[in-house]
Residue frames as a rotation matrix with the C-alpha (Angstrom) as fourth column:
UNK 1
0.850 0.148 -0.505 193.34
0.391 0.466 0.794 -60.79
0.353 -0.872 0.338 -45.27
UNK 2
-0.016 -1.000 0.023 197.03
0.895 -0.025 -0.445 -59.66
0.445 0.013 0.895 -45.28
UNK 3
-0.451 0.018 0.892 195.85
0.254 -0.956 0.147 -56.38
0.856 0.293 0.426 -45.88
UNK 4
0.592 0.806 0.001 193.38
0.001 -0.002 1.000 -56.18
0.806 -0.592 -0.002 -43.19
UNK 5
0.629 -0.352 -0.693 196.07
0.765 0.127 0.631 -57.47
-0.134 -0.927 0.349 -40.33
UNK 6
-0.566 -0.651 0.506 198.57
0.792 -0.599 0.115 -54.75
0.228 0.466 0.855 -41.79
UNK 7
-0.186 0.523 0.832 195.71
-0.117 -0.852 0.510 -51.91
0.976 -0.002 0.220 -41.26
UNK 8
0.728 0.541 -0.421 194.66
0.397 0.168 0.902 -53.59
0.558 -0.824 -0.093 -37.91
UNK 9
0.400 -0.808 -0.433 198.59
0.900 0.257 0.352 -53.63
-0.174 -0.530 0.830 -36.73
UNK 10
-0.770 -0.326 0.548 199.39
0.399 -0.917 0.017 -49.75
0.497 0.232 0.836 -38.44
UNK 11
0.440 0.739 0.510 195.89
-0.070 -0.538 0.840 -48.79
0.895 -0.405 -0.185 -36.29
UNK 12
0.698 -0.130 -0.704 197.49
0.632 0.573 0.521 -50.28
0.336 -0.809 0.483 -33.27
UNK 13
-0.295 -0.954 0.045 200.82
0.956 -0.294 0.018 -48.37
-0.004 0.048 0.999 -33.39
UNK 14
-0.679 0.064 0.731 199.59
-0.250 -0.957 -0.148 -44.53
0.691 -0.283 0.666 -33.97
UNK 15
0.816 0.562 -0.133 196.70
0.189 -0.042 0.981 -45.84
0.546 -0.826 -0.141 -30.96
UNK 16
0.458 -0.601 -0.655 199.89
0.886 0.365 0.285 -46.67
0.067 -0.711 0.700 -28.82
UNK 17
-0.563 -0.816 0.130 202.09
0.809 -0.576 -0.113 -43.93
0.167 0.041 0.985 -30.28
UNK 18
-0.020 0.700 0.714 199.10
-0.001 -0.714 0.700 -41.20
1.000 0.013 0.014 -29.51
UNK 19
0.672 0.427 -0.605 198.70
0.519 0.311 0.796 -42.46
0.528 -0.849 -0.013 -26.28
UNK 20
-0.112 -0.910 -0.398 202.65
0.993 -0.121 -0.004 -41.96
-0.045 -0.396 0.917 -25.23
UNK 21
-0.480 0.081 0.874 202.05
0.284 -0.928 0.242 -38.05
0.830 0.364 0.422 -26.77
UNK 22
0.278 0.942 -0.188 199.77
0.251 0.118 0.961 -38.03
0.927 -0.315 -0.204 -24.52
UNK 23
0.717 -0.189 -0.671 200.68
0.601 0.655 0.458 -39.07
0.352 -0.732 0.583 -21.83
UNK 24
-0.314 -0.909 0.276 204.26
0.921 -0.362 -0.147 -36.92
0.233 0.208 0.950 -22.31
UNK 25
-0.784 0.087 0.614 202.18
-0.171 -0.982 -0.079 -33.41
0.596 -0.167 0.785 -22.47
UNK 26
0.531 0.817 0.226 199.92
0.079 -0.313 0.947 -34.18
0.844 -0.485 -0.230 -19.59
UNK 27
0.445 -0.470 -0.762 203.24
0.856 -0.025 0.516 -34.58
-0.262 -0.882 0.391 -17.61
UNK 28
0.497 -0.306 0.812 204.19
0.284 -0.827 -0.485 -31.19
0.820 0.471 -0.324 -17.96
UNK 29
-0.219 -0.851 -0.477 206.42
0.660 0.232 -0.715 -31.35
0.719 -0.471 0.511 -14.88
UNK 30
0.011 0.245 0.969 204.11
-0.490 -0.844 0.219 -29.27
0.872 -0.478 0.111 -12.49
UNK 31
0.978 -0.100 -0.183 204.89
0.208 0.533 0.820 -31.65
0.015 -0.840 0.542 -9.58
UNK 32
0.593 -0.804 0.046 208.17
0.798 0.579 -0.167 -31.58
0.108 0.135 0.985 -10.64
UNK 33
-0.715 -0.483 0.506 208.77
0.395 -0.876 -0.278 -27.86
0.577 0.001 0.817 -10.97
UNK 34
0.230 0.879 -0.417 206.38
0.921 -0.059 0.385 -26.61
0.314 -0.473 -0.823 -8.30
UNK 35
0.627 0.003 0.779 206.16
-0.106 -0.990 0.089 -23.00
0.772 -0.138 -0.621 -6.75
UNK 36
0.075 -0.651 -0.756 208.93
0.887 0.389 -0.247 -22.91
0.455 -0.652 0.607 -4.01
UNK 37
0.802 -0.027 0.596 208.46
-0.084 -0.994 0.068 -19.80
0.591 -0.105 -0.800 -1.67
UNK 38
0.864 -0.497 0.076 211.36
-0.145 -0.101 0.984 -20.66
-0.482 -0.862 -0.159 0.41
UNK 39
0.693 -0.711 0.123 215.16
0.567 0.431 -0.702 -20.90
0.446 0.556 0.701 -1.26
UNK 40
0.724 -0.538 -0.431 218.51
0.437 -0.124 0.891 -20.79
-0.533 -0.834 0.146 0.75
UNK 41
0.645 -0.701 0.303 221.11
0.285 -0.147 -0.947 -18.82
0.709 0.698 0.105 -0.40
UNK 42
0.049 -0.853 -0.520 224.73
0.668 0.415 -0.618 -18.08
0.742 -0.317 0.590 0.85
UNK 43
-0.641 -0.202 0.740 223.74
-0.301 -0.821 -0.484 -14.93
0.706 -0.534 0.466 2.79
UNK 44
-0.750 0.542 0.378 220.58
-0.450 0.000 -0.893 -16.59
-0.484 -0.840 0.244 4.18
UNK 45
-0.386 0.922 0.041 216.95
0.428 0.218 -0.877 -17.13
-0.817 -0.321 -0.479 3.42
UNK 46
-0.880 0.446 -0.164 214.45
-0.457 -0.701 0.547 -15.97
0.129 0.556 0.821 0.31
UNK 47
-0.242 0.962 0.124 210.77
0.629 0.253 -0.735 -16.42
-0.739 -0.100 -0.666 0.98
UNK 48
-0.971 0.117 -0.207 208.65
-0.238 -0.500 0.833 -15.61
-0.006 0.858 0.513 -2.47
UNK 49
-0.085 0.988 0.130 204.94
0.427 0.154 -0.891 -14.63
-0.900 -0.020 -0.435 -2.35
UNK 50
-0.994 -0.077 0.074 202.72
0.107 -0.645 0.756 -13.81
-0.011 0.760 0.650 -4.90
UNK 51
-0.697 0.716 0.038 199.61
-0.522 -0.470 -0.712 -11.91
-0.492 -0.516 0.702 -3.96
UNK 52
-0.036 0.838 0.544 196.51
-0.543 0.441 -0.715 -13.78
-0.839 -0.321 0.439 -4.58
UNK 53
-0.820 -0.571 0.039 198.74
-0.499 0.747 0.440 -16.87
-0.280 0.341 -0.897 -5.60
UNK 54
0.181 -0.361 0.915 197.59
0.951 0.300 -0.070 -18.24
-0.249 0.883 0.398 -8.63
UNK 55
-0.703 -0.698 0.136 198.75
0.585 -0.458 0.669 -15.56
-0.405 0.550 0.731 -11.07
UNK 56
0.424 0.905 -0.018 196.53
0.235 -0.129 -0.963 -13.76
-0.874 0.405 -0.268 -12.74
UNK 57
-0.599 -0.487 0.635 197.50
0.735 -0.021 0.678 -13.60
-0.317 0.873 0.370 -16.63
UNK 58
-0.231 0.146 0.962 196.92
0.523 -0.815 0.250 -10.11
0.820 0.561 0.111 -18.34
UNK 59
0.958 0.194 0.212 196.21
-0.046 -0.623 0.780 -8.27
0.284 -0.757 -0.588 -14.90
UNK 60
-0.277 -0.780 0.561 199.46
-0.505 -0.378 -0.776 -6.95
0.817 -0.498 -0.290 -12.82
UNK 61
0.706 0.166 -0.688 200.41
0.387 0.724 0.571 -9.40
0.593 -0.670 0.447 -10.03
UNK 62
0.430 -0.637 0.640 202.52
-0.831 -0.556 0.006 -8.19
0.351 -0.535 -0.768 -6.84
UNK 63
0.460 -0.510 -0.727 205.41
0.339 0.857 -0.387 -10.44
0.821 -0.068 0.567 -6.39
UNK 64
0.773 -0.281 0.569 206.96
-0.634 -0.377 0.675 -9.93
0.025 -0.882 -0.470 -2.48
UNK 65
0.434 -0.676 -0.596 210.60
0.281 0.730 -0.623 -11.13
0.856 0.103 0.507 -1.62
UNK 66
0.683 -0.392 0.617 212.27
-0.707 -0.567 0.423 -11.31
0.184 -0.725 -0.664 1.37
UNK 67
0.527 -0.502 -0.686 215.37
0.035 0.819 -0.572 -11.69
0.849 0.278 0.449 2.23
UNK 68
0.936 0.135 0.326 217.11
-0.304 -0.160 0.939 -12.90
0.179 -0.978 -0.108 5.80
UNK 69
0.249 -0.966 -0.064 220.28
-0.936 -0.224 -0.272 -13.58
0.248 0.128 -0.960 6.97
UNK 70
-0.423 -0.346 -0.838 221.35
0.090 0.903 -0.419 -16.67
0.902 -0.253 -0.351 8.73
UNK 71
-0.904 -0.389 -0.177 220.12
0.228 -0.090 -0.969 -14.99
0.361 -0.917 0.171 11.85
UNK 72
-0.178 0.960 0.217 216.83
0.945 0.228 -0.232 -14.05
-0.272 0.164 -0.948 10.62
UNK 73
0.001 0.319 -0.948 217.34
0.247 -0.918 -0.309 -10.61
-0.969 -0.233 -0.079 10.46
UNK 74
0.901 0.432 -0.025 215.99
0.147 -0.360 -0.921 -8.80
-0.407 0.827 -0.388 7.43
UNK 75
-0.387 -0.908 0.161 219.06
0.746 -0.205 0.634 -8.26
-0.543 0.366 0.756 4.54
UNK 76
0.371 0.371 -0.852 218.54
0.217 -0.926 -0.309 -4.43
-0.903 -0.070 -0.424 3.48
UNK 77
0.467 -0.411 -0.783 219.64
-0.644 -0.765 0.018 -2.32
-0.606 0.496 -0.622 0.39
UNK 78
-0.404 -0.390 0.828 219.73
0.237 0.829 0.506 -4.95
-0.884 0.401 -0.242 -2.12
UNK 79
-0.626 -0.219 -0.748 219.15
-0.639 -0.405 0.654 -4.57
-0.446 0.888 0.113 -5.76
UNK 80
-0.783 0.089 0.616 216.32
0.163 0.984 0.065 -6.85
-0.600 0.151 -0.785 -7.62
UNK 81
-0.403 0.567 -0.718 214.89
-0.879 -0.457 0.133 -7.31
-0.253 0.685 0.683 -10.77
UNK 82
-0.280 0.169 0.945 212.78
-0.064 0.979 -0.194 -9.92
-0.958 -0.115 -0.263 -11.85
UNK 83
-0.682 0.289 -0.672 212.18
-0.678 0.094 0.729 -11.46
0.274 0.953 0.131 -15.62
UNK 84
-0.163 0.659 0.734 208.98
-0.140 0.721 -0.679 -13.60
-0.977 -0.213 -0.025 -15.94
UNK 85
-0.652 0.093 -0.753 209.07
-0.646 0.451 0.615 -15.90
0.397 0.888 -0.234 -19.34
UNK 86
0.491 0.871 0.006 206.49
-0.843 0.477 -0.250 -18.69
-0.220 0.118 0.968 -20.17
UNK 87
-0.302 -0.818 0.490 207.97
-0.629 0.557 0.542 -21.98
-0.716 -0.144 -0.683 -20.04
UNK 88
-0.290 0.519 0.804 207.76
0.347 0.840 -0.417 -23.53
-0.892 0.158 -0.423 -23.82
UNK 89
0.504 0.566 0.652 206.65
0.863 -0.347 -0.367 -20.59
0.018 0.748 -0.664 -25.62
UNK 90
-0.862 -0.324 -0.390 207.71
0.372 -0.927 -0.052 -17.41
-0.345 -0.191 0.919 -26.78
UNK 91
0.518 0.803 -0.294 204.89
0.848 -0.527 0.054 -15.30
-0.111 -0.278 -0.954 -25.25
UNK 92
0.044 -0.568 0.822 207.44
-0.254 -0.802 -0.540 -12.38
0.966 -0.185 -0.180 -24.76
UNK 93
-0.516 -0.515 -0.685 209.01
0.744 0.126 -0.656 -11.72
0.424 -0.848 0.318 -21.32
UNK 94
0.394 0.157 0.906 208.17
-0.530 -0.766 0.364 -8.77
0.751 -0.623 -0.218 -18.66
UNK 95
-0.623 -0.718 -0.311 210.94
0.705 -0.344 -0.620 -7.23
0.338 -0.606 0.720 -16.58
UNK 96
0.454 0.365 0.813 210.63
-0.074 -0.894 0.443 -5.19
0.888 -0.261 -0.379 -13.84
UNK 97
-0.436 -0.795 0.421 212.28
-0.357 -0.277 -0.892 -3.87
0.826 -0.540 -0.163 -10.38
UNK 98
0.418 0.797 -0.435 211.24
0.482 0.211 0.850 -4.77
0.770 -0.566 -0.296 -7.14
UNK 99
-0.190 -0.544 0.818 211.81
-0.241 -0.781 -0.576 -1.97
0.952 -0.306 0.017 -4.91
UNK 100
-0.937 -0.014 -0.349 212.31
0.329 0.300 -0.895 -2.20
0.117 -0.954 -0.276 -0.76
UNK 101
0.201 0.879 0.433 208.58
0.021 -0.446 0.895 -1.57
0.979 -0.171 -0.108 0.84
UNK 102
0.936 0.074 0.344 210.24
-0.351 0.128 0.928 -2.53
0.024 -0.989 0.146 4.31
UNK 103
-0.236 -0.953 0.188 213.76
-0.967 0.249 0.049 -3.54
-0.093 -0.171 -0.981 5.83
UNK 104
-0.947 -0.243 0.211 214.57
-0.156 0.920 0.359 -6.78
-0.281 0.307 -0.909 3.88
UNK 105
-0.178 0.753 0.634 211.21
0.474 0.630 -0.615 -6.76
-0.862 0.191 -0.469 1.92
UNK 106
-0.897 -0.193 -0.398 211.09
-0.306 -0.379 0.873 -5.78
-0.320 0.905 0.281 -1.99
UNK 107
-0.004 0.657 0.753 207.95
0.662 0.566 -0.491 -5.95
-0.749 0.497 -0.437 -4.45
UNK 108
-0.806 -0.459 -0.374 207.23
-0.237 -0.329 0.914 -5.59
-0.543 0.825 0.157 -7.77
UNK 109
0.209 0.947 -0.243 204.14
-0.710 -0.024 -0.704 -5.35
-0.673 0.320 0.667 -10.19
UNK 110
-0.867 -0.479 -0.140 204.74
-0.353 0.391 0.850 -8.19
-0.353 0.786 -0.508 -13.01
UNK 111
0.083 0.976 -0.199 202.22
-0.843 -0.038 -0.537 -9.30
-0.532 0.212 0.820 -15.46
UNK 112
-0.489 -0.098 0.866 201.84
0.376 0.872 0.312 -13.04
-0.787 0.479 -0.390 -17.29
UNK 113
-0.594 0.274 -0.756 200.95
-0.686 -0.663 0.299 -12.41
-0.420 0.697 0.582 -20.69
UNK 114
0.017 0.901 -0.434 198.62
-0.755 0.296 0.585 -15.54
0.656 0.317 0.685 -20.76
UNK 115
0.600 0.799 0.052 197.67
-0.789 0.579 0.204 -18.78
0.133 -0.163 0.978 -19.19
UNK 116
0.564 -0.619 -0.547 200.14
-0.360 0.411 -0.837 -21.23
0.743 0.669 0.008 -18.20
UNK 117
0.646 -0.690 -0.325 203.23
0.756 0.518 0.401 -22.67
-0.108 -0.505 0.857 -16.61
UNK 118
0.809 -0.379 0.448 205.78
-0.345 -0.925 -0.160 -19.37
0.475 -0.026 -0.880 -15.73
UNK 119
0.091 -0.968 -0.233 209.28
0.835 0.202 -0.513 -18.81
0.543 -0.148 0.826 -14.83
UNK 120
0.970 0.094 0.225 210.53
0.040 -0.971 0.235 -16.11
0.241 -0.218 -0.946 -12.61
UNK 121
0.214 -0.845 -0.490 213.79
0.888 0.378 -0.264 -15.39
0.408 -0.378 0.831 -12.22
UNK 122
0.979 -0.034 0.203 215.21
-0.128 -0.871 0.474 -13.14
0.160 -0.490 -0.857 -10.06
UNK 123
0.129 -0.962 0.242 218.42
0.564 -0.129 -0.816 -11.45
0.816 0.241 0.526 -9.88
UNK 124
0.960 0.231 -0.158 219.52
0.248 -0.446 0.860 -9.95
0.128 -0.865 -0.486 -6.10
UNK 125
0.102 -0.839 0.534 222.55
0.434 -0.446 -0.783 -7.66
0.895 0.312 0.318 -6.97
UNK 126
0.988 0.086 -0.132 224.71
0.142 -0.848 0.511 -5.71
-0.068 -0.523 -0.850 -4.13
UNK 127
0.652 -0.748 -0.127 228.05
-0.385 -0.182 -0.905 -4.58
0.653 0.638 -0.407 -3.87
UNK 128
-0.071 -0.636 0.768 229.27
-0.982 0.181 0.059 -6.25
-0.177 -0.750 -0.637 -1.13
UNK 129
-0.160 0.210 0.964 227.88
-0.247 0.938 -0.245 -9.71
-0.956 -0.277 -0.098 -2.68
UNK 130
-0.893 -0.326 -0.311 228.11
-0.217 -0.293 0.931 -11.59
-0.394 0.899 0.190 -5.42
UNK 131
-0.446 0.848 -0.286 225.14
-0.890 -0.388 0.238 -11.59
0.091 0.361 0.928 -7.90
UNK 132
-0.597 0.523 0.608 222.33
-0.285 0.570 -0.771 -13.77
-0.750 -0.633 -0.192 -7.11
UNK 133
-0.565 0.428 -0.705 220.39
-0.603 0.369 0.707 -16.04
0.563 0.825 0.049 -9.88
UNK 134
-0.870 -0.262 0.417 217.13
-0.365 0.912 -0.187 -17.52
-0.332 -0.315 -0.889 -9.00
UNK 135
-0.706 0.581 -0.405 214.53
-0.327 0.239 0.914 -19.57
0.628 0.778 0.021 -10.72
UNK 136
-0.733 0.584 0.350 210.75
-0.311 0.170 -0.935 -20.17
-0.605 -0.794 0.057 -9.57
UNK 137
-0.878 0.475 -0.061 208.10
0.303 0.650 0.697 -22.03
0.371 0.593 -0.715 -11.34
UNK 138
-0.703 0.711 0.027 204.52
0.117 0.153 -0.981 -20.63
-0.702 -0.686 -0.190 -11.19
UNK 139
-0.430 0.760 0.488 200.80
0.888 0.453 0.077 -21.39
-0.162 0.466 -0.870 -12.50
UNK 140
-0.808 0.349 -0.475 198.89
-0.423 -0.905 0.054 -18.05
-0.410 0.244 0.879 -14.30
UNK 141
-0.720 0.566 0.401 195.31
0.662 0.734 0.154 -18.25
-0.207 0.376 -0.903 -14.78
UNK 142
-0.632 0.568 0.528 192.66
0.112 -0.607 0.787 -16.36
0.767 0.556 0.320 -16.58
UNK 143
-0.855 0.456 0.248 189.65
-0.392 -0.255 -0.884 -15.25
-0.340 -0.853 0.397 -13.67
């Protein structure tokens, strides 16, 4: 009988403690860390697309940045590279440049290397400013 409430009460506990696990990795903070295409910085304005937003993992994705002043007007001749890492895992990384395509617009080919929750960060170097550090959060999915 002892035994029995002892097995009932040690079933209880890993039910409960399974549950919480649970629970824990289905919040995987994708509300919390969501795609932001808009972020203010001290010169102005970044707006971040990414062509036919979701990601695609294992296919080259065109990432588009632009950046404005306070005034709206396009900010030119800027440096930027972007790293994209997997948030959690070590998938590997993939760098790459994003070159101007237009006054105050840059893209760049990057590629998720699977399925997932992503990081981008982007660095927006010039010499007349100091370096720029910023972090986006997006979703890569298999077609």
């Amino acid at each position: 009988m002892l035994r029995t409430r002892f097995f009932v009460a040690s079933a209880m506990m890993l039910a409960v403690g399974a549950a919480l696990i649970v629970l824990q990795l289905k919040s995987d903070h994708s509300t919390a860390y969501s795609f932001m295409p808009k972020q203010a910085i001290p010169q102005g304005e970044v707006n971040w697309e990414i062509d036919n937003f979701p990601a695609r993992a294992l296919e080259l994705n065109t990432f588009r940045i632009s950046l404005h002043n306070m005034a709206g007007k396009p900010i030119t001749d800027m440096s930027l590279q972007m790293q994209l890492n997997m948030i959690g895992m070590v998938c590997g990384d993939y760098s790459f440049v994003l070159t101007e395509s237009s006054p105050g617009v840059y893209e760049g080919e990057g590629m998720p290397l699977m399925a997932g929750r992503w990081q981008a960060s982007l660095t927006i170097a010039h010499p007349a400013f100091e370096t720029i550090e910023l972090n986006n959060v997006f979703h890569a999915v298999y077609d």
